[in-house]
py3Dmol code that shows the C-alpha trace and the ligand (Angstrom):
import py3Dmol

protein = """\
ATOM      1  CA  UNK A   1      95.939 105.830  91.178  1.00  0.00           C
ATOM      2  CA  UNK A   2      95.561 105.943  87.060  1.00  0.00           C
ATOM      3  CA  UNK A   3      93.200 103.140  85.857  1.00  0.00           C
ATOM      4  CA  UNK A   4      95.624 102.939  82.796  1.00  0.00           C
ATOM      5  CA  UNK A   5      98.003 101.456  84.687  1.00  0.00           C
ATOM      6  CA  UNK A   6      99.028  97.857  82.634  1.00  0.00           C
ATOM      7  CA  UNK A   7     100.739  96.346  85.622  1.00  0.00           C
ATOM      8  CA  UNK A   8     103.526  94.683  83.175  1.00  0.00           C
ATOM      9  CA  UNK A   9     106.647  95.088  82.400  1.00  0.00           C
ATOM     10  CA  UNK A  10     107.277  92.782  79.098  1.00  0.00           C
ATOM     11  CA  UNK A  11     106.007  93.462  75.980  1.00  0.00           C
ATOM     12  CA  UNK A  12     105.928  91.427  72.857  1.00  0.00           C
ATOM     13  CA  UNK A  13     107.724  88.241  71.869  1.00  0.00           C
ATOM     14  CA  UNK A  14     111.751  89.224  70.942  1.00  0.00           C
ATOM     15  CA  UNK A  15     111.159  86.346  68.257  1.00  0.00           C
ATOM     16  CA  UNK A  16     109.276  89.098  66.604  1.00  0.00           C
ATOM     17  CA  UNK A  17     112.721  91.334  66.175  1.00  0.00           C
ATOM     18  CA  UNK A  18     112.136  93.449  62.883  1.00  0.00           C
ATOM     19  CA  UNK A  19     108.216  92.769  62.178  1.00  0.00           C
ATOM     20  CA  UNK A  20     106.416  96.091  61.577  1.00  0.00           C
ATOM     21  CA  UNK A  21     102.868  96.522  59.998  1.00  0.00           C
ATOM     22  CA  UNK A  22     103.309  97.630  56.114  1.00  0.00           C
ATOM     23  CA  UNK A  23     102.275 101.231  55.676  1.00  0.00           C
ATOM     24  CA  UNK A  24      99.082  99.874  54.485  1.00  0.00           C
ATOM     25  CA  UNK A  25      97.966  98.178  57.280  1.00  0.00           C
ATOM     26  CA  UNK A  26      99.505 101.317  60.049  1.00  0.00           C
ATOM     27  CA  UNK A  27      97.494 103.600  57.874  1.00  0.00           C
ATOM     28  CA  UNK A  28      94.370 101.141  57.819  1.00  0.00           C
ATOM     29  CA  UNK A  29      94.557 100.887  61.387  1.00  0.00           C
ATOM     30  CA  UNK A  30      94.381 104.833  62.157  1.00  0.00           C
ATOM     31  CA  UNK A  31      91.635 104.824  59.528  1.00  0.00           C
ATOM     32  CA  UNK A  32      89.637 102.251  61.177  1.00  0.00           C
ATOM     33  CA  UNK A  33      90.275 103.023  65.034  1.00  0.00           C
ATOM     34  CA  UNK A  34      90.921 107.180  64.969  1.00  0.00           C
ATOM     35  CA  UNK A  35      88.470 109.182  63.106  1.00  0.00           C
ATOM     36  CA  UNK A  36      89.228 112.004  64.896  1.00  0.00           C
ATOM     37  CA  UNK A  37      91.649 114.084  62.333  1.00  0.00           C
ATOM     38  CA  UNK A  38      93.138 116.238  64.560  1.00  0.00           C
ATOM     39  CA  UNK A  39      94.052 113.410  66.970  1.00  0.00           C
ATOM     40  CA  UNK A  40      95.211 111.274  63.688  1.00  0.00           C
ATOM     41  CA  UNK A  41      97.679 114.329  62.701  1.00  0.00           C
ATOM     42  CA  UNK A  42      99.310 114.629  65.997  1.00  0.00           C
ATOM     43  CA  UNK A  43     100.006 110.425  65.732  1.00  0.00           C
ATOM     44  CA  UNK A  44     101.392 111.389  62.249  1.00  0.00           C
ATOM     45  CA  UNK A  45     103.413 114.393  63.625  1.00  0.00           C
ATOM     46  CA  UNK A  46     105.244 112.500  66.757  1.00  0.00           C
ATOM     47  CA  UNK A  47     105.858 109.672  63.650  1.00  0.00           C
ATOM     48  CA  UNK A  48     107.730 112.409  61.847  1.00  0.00           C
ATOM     49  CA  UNK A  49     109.775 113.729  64.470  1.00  0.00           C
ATOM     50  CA  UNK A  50     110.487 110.168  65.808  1.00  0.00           C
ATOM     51  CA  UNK A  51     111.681 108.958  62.598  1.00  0.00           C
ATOM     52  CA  UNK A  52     114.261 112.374  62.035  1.00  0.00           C
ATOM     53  CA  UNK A  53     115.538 111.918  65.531  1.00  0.00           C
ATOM     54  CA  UNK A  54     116.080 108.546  64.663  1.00  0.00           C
ATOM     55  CA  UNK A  55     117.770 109.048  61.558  1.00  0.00           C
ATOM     56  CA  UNK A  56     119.512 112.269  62.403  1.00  0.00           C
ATOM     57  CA  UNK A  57     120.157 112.081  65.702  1.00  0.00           C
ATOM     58  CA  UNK A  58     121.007 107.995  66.356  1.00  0.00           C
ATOM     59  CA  UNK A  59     121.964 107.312  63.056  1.00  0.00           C
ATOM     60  CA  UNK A  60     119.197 104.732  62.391  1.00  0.00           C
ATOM     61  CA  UNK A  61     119.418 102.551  59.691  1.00  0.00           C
ATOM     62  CA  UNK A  62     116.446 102.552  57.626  1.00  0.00           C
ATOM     63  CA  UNK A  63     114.621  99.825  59.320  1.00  0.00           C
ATOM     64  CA  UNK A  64     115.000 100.790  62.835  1.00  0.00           C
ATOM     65  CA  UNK A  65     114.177 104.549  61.665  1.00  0.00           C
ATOM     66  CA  UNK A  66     110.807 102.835  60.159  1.00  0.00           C
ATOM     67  CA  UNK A  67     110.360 100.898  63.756  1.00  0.00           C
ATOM     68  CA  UNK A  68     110.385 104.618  65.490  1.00  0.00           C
ATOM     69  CA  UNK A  69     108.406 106.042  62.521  1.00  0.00           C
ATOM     70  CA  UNK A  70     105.646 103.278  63.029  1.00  0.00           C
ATOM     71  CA  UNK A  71     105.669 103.427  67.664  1.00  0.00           C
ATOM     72  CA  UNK A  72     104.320 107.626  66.697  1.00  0.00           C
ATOM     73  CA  UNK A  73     102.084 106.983  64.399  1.00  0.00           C
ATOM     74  CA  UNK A  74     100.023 104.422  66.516  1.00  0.00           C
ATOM     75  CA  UNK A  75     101.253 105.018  70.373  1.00  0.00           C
ATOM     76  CA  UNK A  76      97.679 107.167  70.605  1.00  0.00           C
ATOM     77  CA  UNK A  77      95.591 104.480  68.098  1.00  0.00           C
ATOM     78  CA  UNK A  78      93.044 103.505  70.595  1.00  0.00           C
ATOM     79  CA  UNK A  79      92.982 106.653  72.530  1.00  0.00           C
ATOM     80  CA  UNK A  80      89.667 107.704  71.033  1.00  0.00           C
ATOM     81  CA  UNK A  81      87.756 104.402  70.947  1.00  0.00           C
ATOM     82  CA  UNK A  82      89.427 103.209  73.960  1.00  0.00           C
ATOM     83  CA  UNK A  83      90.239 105.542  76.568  1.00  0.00           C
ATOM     84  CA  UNK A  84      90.000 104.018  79.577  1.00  0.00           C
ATOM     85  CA  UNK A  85      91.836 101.095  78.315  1.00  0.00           C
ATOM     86  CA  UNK A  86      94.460 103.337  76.796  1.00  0.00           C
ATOM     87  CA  UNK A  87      97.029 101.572  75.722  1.00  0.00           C
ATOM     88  CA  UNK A  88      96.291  98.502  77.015  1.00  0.00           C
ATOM     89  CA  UNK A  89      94.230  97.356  73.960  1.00  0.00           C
ATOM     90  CA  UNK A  90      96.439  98.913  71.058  1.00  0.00           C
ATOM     91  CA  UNK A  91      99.807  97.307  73.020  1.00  0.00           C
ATOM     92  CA  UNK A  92      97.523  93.730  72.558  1.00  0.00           C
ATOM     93  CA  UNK A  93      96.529  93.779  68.829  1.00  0.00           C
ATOM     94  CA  UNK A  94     100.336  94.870  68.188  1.00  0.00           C
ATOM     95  CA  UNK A  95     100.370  91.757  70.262  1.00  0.00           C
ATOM     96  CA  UNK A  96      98.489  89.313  68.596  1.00  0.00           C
ATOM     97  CA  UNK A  97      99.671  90.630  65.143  1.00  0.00           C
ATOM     98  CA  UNK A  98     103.159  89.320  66.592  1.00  0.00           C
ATOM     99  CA  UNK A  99     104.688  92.978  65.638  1.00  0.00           C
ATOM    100  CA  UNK A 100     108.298  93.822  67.100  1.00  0.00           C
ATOM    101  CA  UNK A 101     108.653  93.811  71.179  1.00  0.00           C
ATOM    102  CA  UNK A 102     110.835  97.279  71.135  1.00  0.00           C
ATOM    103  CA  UNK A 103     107.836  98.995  69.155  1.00  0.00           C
ATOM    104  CA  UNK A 104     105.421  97.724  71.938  1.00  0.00           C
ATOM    105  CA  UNK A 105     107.536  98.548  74.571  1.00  0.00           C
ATOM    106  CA  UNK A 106     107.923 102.074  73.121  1.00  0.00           C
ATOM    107  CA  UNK A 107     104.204 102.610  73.078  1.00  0.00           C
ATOM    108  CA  UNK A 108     103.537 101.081  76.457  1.00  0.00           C
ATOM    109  CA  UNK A 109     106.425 103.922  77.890  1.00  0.00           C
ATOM    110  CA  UNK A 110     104.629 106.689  76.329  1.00  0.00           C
ATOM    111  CA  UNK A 111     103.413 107.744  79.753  1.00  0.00           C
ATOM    112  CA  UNK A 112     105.226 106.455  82.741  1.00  0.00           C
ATOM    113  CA  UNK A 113     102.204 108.077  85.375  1.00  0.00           C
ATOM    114  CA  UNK A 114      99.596 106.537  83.546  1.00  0.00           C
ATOM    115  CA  UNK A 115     100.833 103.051  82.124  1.00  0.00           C
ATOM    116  CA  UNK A 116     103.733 102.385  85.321  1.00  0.00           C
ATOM    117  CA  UNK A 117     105.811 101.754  82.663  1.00  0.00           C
ATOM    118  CA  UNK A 118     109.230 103.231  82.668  1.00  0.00           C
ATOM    119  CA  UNK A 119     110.542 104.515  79.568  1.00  0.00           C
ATOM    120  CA  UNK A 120     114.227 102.455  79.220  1.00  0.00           C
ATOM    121  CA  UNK A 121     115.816 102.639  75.397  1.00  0.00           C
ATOM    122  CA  UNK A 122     116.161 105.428  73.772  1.00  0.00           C
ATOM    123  CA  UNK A 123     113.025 104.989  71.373  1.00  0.00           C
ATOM    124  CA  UNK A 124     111.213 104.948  74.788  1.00  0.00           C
ATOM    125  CA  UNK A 125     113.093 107.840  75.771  1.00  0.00           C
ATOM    126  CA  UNK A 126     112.215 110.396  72.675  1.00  0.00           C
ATOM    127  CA  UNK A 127     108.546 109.180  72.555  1.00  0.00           C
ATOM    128  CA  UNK A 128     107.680 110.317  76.140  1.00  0.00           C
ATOM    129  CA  UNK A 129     109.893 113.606  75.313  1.00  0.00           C
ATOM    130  CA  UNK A 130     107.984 114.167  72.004  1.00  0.00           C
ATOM    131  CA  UNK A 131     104.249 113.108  72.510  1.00  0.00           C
ATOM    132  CA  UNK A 132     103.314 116.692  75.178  1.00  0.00           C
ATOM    133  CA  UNK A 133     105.500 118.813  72.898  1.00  0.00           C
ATOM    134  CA  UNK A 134     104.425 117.657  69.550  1.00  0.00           C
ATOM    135  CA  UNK A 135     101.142 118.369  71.088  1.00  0.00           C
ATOM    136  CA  UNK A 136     101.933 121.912  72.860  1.00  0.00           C
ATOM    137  CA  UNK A 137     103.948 123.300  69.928  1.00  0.00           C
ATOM    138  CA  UNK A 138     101.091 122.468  67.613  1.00  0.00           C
ATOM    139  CA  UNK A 139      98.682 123.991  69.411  1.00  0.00           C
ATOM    140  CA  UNK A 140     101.214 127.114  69.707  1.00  0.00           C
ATOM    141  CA  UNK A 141     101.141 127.475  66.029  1.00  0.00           C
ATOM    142  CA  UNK A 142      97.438 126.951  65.371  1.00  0.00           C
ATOM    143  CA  UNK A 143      96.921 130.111  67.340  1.00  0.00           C
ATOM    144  CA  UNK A 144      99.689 132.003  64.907  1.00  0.00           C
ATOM    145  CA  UNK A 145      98.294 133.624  61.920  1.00  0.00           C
ATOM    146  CA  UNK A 146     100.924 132.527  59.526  1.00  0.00           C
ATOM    147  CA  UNK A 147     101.320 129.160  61.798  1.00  0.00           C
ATOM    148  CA  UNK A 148     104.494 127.163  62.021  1.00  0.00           C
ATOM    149  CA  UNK A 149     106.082 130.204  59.503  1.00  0.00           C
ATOM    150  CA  UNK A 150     108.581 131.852  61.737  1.00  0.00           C
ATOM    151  CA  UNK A 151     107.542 130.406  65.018  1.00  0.00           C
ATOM    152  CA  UNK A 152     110.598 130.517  67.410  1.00  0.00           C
ATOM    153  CA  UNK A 153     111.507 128.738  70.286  1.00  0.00           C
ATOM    154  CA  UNK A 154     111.208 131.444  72.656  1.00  0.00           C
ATOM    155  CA  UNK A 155     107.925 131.967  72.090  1.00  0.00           C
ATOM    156  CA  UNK A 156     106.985 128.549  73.176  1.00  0.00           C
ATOM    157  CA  UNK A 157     109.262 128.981  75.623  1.00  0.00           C
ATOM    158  CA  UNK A 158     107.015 131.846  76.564  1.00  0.00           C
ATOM    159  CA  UNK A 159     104.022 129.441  76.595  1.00  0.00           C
ATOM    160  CA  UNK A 160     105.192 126.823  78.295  1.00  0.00           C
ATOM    161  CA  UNK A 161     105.421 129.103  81.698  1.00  0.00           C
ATOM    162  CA  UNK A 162     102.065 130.454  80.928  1.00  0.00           C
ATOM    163  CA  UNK A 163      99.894 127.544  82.343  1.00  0.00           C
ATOM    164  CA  UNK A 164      96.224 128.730  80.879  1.00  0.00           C
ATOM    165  CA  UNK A 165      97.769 128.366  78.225  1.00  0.00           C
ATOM    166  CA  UNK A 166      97.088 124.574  76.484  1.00  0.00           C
ATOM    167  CA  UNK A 167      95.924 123.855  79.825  1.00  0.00           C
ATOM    168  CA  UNK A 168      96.183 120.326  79.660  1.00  0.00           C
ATOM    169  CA  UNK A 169      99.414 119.481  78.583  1.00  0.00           C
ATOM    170  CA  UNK A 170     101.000 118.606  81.560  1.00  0.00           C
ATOM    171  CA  UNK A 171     104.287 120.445  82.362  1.00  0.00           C
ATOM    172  CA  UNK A 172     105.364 118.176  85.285  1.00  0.00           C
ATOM    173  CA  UNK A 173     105.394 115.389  82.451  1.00  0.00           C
ATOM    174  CA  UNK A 174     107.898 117.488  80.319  1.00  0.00           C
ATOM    175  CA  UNK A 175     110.410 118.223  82.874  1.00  0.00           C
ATOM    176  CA  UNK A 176     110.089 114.711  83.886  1.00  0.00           C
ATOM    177  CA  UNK A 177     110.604 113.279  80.381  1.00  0.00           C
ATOM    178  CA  UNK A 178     113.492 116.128  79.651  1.00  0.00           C
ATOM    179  CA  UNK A 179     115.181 114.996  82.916  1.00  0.00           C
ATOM    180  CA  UNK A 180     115.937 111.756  81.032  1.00  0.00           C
ATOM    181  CA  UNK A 181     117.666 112.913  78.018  1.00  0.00           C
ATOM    182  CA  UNK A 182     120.904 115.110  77.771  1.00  0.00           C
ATOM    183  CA  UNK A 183     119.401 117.456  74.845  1.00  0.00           C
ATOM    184  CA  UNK A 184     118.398 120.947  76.202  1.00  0.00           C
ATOM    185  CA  UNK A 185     114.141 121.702  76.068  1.00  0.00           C
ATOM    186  CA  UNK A 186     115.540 124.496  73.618  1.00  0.00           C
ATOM    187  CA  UNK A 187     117.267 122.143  71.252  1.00  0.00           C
ATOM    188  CA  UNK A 188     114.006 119.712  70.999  1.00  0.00           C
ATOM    189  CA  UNK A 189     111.744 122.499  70.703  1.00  0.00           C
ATOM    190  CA  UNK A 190     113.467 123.279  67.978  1.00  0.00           C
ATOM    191  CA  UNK A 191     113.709 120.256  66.573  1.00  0.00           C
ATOM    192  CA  UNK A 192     109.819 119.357  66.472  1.00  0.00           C
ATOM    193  CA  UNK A 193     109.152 123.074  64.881  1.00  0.00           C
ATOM    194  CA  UNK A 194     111.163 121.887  61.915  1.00  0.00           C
ATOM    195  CA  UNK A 195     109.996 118.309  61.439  1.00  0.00           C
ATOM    196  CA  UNK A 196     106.520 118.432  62.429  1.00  0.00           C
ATOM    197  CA  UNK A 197     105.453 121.865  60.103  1.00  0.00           C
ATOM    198  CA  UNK A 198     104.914 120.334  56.756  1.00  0.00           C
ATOM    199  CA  UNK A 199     103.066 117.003  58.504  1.00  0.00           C
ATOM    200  CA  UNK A 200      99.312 117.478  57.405  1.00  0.00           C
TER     201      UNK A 200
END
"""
ligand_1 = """\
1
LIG
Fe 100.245 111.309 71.978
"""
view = py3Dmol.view(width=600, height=400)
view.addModel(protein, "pdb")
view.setStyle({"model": 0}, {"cartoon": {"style": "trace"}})
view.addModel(ligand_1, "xyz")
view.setStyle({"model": 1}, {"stick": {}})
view.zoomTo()
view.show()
């Protein structure tokens, strides 16, 4: 049984509706808690993706596209300092600096096996269907000579079924997170390929 599991179900005080930490203090916060870059980008690259899906997909209003923006960019933020109490203790200082209970929730979803927390909006949704792709596809273009530059979705297609391949992104985890959604594995491959190249 995972030792990440956070054995709760509520995150977050709804009296906190709308608070989100100013770009300052989200970019502090990586700064301070992730020195790893590489793991920093892929936080920044799921925050991308999130916040296009959000706006171009659910028709987010600016605020609630910034609220899906902000759950990628930190879901991961004590991942590297923290990782056997991953994301217990980045779920608690969103906590205690009273930020919006739908962002917390969203992080604490991120991965049902691990946390035991099942992913139940949509916000919750996308993350868990982003976060192994995000990953995967970036790690299919690092390998590319000209990168994300005409990288197609059959190729990662390709990859995915190839299991040395990025060995430990879990597959099982995809299907299970695509099994939630409507949107074809084709469609969001797609999707991250164009939202997630120009992140640096
Ligand atoms: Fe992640």
């Amino acid at each position: 049984m995972s030792q990440l599991l956070l054995n709760r179900s509520e995150f977050g005080d709804p009296a906190n509706a709308g608070n989100l930490l100013s770009n300052e203090e989200a970019n502090q916060l990586l700064e301070e808690w992730v020195p790893n870059e590489r793991l920093r980008l892929h936080m920044k690259q799921v925050a991308a993706v999130m916040k296009a899906w959000a706006i171009q997909r659910e028709g987010a209003d600016e605020a609630t596209a910034r609220k899906w923006e902000q759950a990628g960019l930190l879901h991961d933020a004590d991942w590297e300092k923290y990782p056997n109490d991953h994301c217990r203790v980045i779920i608690e200082e969103l906590e205690r600096r009273k930020v919006d209970a739908e962002l917390i929730c969203c992080i604490a979803s991120h991965g049902p096996r691990y946390f035991g927390v099942e992913p139940v909006s949509v916000m919750d949704k996308m993350i868990y269907v982003f976060d192994e792709l995000s990953g995967f596809i970036h790690a299919s273009a690092l390998i590319r000579p000209t990168r994300y530059e005409g990288m197609d979705v059959k190729s990662v297609m390709k990859k995915l079924k190839t299991p040395s391949f990025a060995a430990q992104v879990n597959r099982d985890d995809i299907t299970d997170a695509l099994a939630r959604i409507d949107t074809p594995l084709e469609e969001i491959i797609q999707f991250i390929i164009d939202h997630q190249k120009a992140v640096e």
